[in-house]
N, C-alpha and C positions, 0 to 999 in steps of 0.2 A: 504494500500500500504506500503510494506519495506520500511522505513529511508532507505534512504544516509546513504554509513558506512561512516567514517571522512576519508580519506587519503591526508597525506601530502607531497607535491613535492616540489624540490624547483623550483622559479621561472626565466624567465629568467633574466628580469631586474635585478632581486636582484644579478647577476653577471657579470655584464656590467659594465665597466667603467662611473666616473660619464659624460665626457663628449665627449662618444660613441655616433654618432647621434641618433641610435635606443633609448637608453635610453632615452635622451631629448624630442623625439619626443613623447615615452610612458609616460613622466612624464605628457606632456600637453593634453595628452589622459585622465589620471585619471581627472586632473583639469575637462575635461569637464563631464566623469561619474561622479563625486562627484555631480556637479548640477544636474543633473539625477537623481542620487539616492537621494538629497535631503538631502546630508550629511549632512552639515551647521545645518538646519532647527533643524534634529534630536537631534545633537548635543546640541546646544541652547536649543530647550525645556525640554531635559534631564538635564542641568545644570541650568536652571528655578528653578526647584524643591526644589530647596537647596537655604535656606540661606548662604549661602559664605559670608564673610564679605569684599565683595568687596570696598566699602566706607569708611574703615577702616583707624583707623593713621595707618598703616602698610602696606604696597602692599601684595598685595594676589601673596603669590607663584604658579607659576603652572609651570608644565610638562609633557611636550608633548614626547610621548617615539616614536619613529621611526618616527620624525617628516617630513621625505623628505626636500622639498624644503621652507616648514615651510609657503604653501600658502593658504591650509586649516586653517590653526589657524589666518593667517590673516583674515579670511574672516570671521572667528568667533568674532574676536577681535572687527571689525568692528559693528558686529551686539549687541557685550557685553559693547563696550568701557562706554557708557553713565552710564551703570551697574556696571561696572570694570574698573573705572578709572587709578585707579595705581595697574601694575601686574607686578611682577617680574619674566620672559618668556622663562623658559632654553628647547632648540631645540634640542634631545636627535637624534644624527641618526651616522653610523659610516661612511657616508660620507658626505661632507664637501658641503652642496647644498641651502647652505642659503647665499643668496649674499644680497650686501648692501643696494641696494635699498629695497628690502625685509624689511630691521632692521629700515630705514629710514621710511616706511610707519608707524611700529609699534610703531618708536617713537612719529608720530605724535599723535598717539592715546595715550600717554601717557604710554604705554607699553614700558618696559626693557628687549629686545629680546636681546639671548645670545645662540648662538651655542652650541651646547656641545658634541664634536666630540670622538664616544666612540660606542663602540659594545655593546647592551645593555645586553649579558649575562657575559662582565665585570662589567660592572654596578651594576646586581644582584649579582658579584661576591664578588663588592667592603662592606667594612665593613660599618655595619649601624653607625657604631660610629663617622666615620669621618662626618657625616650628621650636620655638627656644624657651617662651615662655607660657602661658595658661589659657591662649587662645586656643579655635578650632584647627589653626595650622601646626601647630604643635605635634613630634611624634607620637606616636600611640601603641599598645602592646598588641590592642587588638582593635581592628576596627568591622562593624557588624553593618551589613544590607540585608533587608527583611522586604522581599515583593516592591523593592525599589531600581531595581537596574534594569527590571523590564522597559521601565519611563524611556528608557532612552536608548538610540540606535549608534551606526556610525562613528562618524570622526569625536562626537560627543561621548558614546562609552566607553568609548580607548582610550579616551583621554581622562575619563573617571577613573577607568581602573589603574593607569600610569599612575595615576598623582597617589593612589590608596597604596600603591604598590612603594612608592618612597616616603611614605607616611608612619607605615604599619610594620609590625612583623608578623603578623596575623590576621588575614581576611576569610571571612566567611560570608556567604550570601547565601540566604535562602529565596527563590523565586519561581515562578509559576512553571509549570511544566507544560511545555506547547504538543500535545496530545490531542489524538480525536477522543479518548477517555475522558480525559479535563475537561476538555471543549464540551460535551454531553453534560458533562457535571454542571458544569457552568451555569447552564441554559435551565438548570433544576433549583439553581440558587434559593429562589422565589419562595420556595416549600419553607425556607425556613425565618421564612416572614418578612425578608430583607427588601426595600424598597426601592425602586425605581432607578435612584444612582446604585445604589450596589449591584444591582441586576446586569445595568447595560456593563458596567467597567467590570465586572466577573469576567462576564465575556472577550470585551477588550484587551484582560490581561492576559490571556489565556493564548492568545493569538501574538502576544507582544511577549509571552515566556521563551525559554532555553530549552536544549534539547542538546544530545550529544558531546562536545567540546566547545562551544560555541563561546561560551565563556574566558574556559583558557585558554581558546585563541588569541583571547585578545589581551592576556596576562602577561606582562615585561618578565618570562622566565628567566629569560635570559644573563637582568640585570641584578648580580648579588647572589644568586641562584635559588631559588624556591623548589619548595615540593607541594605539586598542586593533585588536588583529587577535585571530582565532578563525577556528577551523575545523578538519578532521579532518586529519591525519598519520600517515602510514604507513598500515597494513591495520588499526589497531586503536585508534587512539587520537585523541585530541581537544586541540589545545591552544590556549590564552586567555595574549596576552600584551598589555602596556600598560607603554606609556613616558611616563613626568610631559614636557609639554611642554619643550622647550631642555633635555631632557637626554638623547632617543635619540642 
C-alpha cells in the first residue's frame, strides 16, 4: 500500500486567541487524547533509557519547546520527580498559557518551572552564544517536543532540529504517526466528545506526522556524533530520540 505523502496545514487552534472558548475547550481535548495515546507513559520510558544525571549537585536542565499549557510535563514530572529531583523547567510556547497554579504544582515536586514566552523559530533564530546565562538560548541537558514538529516542514524543521541539536544533549520528540490506522483514528476523534477544532486539527496532524526516518534525516549526526533511534510507539504515535555521544 502507498505511504501517506506528508502534507502540512496549518491548524486551527494554533490561530485562536489564547482565551477564545474554542481554544480552551480544545486544549482540555488534547489533555484527555494524550491519556489515550499514552503520551506520558511513552515519554517516560523513552527518557528511562538514558542516564541523565538527575540526582546530581546541579539540577538537570530541560526544555520543553511548544510547551502549551505546560500540563503534559506536569504529568511527566510527577511520574520522574523521585528520579529528577531538582530540574530547572523553561516552558518554551509563544503564548503565555502556563498559569500559577501550574508553577505551584511543579514547585512542589521540586521542579523550577519558568515560562518562556517566544516563537520558537526566534528561538532557533537567537544566537547559540548567548546560551550562557538563564535565558531560552541557554544549553540544556534535555530538551522535549511533544506533537510539535509536525507544525513545521522544510528548510524550517532542519533548521529546528540544527539549533536543538547544539543546544541539547538530549532530544526527544514524540509526534503523530502518518498512518492510514491514525488517519481512521483520527476521523473517530468526535466519540470522545472533542469539539470542532480538535476534530478538524486531529486530522491535520495526522497527515503532517512522521513515519520511517524522516526525522533523523534531518538530524546534524554528523556534528559531535549522536546516537539517534526513531520509530512508531504505541497505536498512534512516532518518536525520534538522540543522545550527544558520552552523554547517554
Amino acid at each position: 500500500m502507498t505511504p501517506l505523502p506528508r502534507v502540512v496545514h496549518a491548524e486551527t487552534l494554533d490561530g485562536l486567541a489564547e482565551q477564545d472558548p474554542r481554544a480552551m475547550r480544545s486544549r482540555r481535548d488534547l489533555r484527555r487524547v494524550h491519556r489515550i495515546m499514552g503520551t506520558c507513559s511513552i515519554l517516560s520510558r523513552n527518557l528511562r533509557a538514558w542516564s541523565l544525571p538527575g540526582a546530581g549537585p546541579q539540577p538537570l536542565r530541560v526544555l520543553e519547546l511548544g510547551a502549551g499549557d505546560g500540563s503534559l510535563m506536569l504529568r511527566l514530572a510527577r511520574v520522574l520527580a523521585a528520579r529528577w529531583p531538582r530540574v530547572e523547567l523553561g516552558l518554551l510556547d509563544r503564548q503565555a498559557l502556563v498559569g500559577p497554579d501550574t508553577l505551584r504544582q511543579y514547585a512542589r515536586l521540586g521542579w523550577t518551572a519558568t515560562p518562556l514566552r517566544m516563537d520558537v523559530l526566534d528561538w532557533v533564530a537567537a544566537a547559540p552564544a548567548a546560551a550562557q546565562g538563564g535565558d531560552s538560548t541557554r544549553r540544556w541537558d534535555l530538551i522535549v517536543a511533544n506533537l510539535f514538529l509536525h507544525h513545521f516542514q522544510g528548510r524550517q524543521l532542519g533548521e529546528l532540529m540544527r539549533a536543538a541539536a547544539e543546544r541539547c544533549d538530549h532530544f526527544l520528540a514524540c509526534e503523530p504517526r502518518r498512518s492510514r490506522f491514525a488517519l481512521a483514528a483520527s476521523h473517530l476523534i468526535g466519540v470522545l466528545g472533542a469539539n470542532a477544532v480538535t476534530r478538524e486539527d486531529a486530522v491535520l496532524s495526522v497527515h503532517a506526522g512522521f513515519r520511517d526516518r524522516e526525522l533523523g534525516a534531518l538530524w546534524p549526526a554528523g556534528e559531535g556524533g549522536w546516537a539517534t533511534r526513531e520509530g512508531p510507539a504505541g497505536a498512534f504515535s512516532h518518536c525520534f530520540s538522540a543522545a550527544r555521544t558520552g552523554a547517554a
